[in-house]
C-alpha positions as CSV (number, residue, x, y, z in Angstrom):
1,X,-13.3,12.8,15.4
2,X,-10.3,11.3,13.8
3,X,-9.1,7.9,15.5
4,X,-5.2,7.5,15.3
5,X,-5.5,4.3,17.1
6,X,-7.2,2.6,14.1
7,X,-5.6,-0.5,12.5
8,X,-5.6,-1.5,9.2
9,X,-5.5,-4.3,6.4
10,X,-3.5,-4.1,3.9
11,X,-3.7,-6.8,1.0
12,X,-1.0,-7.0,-1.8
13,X,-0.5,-9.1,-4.8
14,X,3.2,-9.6,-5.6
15,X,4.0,-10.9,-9.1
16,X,7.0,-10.7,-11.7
17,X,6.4,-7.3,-13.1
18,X,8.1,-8.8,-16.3
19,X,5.5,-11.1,-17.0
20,X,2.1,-8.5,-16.6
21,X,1.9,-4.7,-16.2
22,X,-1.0,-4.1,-14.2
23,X,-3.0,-3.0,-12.4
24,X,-3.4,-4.5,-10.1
25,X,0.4,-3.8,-9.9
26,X,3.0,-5.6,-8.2
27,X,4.0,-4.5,-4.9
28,X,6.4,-6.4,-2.9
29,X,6.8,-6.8,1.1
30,X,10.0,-4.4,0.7
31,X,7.5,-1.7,-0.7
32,X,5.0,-2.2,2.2
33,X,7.9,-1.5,4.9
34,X,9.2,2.0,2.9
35,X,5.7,3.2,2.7
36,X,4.5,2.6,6.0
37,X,7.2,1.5,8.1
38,X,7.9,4.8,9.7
39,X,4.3,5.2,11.3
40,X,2.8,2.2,11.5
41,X,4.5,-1.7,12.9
42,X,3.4,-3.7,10.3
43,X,2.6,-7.7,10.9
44,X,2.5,-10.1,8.1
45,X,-0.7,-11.8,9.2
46,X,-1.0,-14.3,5.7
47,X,0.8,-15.6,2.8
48,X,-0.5,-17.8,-0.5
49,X,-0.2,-18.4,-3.6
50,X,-3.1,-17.3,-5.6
51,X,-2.5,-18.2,-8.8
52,X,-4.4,-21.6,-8.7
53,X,-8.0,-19.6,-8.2
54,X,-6.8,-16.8,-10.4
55,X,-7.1,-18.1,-13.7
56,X,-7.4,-14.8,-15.1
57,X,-3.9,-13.9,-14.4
58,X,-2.3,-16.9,-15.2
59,X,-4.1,-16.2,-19.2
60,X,-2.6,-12.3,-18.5
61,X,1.0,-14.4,-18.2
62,X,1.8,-14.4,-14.9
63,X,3.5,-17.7,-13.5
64,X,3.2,-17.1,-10.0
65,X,1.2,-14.9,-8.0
66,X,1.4,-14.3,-4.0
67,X,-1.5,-12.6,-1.6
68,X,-0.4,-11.5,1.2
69,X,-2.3,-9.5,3.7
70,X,-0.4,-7.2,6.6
71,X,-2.0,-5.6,9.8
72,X,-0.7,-2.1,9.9
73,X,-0.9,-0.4,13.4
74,X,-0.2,3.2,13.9
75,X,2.8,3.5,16.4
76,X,2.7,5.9,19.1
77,X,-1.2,6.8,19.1
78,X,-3.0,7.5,21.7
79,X,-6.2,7.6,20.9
80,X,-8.8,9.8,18.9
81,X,-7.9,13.3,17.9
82,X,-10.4,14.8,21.3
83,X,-10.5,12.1,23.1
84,X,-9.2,12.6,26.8
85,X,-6.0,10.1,26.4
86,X,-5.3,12.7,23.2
87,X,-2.2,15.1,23.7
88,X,-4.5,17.7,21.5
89,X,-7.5,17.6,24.1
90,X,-8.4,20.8,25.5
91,X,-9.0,21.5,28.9
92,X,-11.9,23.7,29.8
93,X,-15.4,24.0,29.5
94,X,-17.5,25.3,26.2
């Protein structure tokens, strides 16, 4: 079985794009919405700067550096793909 009610972590690193081409690459909170916005509600759970116990990408350039993690949510699930709260359930016996 497939859940649909499972929610996720997402983790990003944000940085000017300019100053490293990655990977990791760059994604932005604007990028994170497009993706998943229209199937998931999306909740910004943290936000830091990680540059300070990066040292490795500050030596690749970068001058700043964000982590930010997001709790994705599927909207409108109810439940796993067979289970009885599932429109696809079937009735009847086997």
């Amino acid at each position: 079985m497939l859940a649909t009610d499972v929610s996720m972590l997402l983790v990003t690193l944000e940085y000017d794009p300019a100053q490293m081409q990655g990977p990791p690459f760059s994604v932005t909170e604007q990028e994170v919405h497009a993706l998943y916005g229209d199937h998931y509600r999306i909740e910004r759970v943290l936000a830091f700067d990680a540059l300070p116990e990066s040292p490795r990408f500050r030596q690749r350039g970068l001058r700043w550096l964000d982590e930010k993690v997001f709790l994705l949510k599927r909207q409108g699930s109810q439940g796993a793909v067979g289970s009885p709260g599932h429109p696809d359930r079937r009735s009847g016996s086997r």
